[in-house]
C-alpha positions in Angstrom: -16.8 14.7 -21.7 -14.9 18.1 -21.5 -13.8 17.0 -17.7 -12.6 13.5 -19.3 -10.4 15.4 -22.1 -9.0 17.8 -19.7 -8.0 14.9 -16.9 -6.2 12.6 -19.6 -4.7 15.9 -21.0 -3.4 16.5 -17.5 -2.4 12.9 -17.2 -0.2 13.1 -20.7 1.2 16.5 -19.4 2.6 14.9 -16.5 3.7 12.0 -18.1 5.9 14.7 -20.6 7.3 16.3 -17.4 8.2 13.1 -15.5 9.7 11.5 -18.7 11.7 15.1 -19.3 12.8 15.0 -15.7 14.0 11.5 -16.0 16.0 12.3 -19.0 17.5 15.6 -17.0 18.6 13.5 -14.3 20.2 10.4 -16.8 22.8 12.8 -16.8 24.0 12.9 -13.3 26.4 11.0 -12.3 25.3 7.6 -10.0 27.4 8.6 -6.7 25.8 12.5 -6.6 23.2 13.3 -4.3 19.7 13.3 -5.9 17.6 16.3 -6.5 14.4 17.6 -5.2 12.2 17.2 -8.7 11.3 20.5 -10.0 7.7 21.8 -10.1 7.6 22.0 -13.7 9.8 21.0 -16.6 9.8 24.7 -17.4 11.9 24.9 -14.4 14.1 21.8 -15.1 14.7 23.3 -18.5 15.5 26.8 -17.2 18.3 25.1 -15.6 18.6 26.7 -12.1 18.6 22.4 -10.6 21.4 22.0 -12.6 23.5 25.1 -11.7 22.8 24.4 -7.9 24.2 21.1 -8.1 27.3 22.0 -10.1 28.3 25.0 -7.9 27.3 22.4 -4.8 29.3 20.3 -6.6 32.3 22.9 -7.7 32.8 23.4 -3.6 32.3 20.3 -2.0 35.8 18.7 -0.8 33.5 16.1 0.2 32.3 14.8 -3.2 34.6 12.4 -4.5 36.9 12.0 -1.2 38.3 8.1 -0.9 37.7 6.2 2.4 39.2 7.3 5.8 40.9 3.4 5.6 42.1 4.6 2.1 43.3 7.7 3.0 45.1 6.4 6.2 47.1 3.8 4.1 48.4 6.6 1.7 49.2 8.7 4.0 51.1 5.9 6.4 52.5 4.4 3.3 54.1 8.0 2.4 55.1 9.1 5.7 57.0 5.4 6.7 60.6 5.5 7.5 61.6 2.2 5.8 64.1 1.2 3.7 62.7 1.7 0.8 61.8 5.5 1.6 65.6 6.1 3.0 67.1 5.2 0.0 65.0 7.0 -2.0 65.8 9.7 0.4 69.4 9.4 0.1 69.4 9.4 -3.8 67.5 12.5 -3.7 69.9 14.3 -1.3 72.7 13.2 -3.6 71.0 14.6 -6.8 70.0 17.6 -5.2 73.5 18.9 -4.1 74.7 17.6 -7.4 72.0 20.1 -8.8 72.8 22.9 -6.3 76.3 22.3 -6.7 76.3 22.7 -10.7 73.5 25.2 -10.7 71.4 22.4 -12.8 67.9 23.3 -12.5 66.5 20.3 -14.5 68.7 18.0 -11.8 67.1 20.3 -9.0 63.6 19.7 -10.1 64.2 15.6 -9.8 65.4 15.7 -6.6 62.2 17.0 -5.6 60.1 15.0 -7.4 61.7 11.3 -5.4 61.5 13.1 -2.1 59.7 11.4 0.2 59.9 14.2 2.9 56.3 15.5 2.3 54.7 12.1 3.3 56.1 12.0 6.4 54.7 16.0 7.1 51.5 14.9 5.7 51.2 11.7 8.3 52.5 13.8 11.6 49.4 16.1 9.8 47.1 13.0 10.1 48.5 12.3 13.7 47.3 15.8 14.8 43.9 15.6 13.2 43.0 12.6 14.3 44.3 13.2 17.9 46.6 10.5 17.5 49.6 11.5 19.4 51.5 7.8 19.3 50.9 8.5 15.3 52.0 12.1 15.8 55.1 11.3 17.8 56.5 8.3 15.8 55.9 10.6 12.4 58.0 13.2 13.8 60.9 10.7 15.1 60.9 9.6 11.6 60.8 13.0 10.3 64.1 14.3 12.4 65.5 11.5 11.2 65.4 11.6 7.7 66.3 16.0 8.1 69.6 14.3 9.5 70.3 12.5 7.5 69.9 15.0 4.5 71.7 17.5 6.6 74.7 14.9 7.2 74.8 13.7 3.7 75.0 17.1 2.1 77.7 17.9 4.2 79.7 15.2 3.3 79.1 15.6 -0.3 79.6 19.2 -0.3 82.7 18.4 1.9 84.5 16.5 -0.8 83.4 18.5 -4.2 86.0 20.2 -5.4 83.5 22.9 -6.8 82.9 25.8 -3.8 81.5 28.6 -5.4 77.8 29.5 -4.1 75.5 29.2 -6.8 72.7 31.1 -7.6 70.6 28.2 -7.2 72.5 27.7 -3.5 71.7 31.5 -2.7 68.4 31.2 -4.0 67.3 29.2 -1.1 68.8 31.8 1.2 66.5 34.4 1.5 63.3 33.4 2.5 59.9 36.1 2.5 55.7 36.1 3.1 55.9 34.8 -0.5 57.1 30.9 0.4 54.5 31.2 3.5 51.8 31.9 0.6 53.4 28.7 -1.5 53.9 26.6 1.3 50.2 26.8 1.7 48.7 26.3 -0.8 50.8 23.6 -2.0 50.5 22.1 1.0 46.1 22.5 0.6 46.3 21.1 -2.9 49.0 18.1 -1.6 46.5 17.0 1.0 43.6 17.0 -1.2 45.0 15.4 -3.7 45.9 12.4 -1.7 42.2 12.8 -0.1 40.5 11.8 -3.4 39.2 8.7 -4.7 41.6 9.3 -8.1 45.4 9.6 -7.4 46.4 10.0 -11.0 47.1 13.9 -11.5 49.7 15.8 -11.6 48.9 17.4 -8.3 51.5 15.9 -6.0 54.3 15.6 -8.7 53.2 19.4 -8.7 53.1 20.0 -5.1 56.6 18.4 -4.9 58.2 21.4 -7.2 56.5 24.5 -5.7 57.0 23.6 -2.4 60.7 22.3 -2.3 61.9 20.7 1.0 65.2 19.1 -0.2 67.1 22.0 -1.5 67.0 23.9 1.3 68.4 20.9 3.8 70.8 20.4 1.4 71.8 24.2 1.2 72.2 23.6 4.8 75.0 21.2 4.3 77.1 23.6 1.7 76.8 26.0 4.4 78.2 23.5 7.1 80.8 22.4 4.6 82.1 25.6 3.5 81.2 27.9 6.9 79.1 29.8 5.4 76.7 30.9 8.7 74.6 33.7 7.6 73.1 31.4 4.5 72.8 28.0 6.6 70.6 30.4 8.7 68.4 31.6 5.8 68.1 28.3 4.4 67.0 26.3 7.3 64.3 28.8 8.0 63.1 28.1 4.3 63.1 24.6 5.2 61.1 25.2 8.6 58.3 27.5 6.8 57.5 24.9 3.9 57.7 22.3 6.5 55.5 24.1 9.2 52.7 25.6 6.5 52.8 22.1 4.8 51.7 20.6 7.9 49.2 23.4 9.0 47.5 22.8 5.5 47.5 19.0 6.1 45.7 19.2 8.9 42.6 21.5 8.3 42.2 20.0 5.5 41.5 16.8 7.7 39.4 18.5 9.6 37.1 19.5 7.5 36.8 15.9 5.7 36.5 15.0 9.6 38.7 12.0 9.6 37.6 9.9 12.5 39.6 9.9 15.8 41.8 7.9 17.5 40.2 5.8 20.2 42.5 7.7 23.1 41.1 11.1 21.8 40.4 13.2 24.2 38.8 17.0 23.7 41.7 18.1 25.8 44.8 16.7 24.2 43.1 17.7 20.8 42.9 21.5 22.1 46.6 20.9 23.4 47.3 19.7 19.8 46.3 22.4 18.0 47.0 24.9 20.5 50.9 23.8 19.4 50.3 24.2 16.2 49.0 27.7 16.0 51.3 28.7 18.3 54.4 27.3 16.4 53.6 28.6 13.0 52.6 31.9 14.8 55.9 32.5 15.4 57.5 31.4 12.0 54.9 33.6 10.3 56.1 36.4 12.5 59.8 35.9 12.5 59.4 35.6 8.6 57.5 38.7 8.1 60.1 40.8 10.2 62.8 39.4 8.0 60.7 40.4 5.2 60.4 43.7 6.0 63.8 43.9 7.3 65.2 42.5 3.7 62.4 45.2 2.0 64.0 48.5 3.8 67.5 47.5 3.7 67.4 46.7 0.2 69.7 47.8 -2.4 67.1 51.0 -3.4 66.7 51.8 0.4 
């Protein structure tokens, strides 16, 4: 009788800890991984399963990340050079060196927002990571091509205003430091990611677009063709080249790591070439900008 008592008392015990666990796990959501069930509902309760699958969670990029097919029209969508994107691109060149030229902030900020120059980095990204170099090559075509046309633009615009004086928003984008490197990045980290996930609506890439600015220095360019000013086109086009170059180096290990498939003509050699490149390129931006850094630092007004 005692043995009976004891067995159904087991029996209801285990029907409390299965029906506790079942209510722990009611909060998960459907698309997380499932978890090992806990010895005991002592251990459930004590809330170690939880925490693992929230800091699991907290520092997986893999989690909620939309379909490579999803991904790949995004990024193809945002890097095209159609007619659509160049006239968004020419509006923006316009506003910008109306911003520049007034030393409008507020105007400066829009112009960055419509730019579509950050899809096209973030496809020649995809190019590279998939070892795509038809992708890679037709991105960057696209890419010259729209610099050039902000450069040409500018110039003209700058060319006819009546207003010459160099703003402080014009000289702002002049002097370049480690400090746009670091922003460049880590725009360029959260940019990718952003367009990586399943969700789209955030604030990220409107965000992105602000910190890490690609049309004002282009357009800076053109004042400094316009008006011959050498030393600041010089300044500003190296701005332009770091945002651009740590944009793209963000872009592409975060592709990487999400392991976006390959393009059928992959091969392990031309990916090695391809990212040999890449290193090497924004070896040497890194470097040249840290000289200037330093340079700027110990010829500085309290040197």
């Amino acid at each position: 009788m005692k043995k009976h008592e004891t067995g159904r008392l087991k029996e209801r015990r285990e029907e409390r800890e299965a029906e506790a666990w079942d209510n722990l796990m009611k909060d998960l959501k459907p698309d997380e991984e499932p978890t090992p069930r806990p010895a005991s509902v002592e251990e459930a309760l004590s809330g170690q399963y939880r925490l693992k699958d929230i800091v699991k969670q907290a520092f997986s990029l893999k989690g909620d990340t939309a379909d490579y097919d999803v991904i790949k029209s995004r990024l193809d969508a945002g890097g095209r050079v159609s007619g659509m994107n160049l006239s968004i691109l020419f509006f923006a060149i316009l506003i910008a060196s109306i911003g520049l030229n007034t030393n409008s902030t507020a105007v400066i900020i829009g112009a960055m927002l419509i730019s579509p120059l950050m899809g096209t980095i973030q496809l020649m990204g995809l190019g590279i990571a998939t070892v795509d170099m038809m992708k890679f090559k037709k991105a960057m075509a696209g890419f010259v091509f729209q610099v050039t046309t902000a450069i040409l633009t500018s110039t003209i615009y700058f060319w006819l205003s009546p207003l010459k004086e160099a703003t402080s928003e014009l000289l702002g984008r002049t002097s370049p430091s480690v400090y746009d490197i670091l922003i460049a990045t880590f725009g360029g980290l959260a940019g990718i990611i952003a367009m990586t996930r399943k969700d789209t609506t955030s604030n990220v890439i409107p965000g992105v677009a602000i910190a890490t600015a690609l049309m004002p220095p282009l357009c800076t360019v053109g004042y400094s063709l316009a008006n011959h000013h050498w030393s600041m086109m010089g300044g500003a086009f190296l701005l332009f080249i770091i945002n651009t170059m740590f944009i793209l180096v963000a872009a592409v290990t975060i592709l990487i790591v999400l392991r976006v498939p390959q393009a059928e003509a992959a091969t392990p050699k031309l990916r090695a070439r391809m990212l040999r490149a890449l290193i090497r390129n924004a070896t040497i931006v890194l470097v040249v900008t840290v000289l200037l850094t330093v340079l700027a630092f110990l010829t500085g007004p309290n040197s």
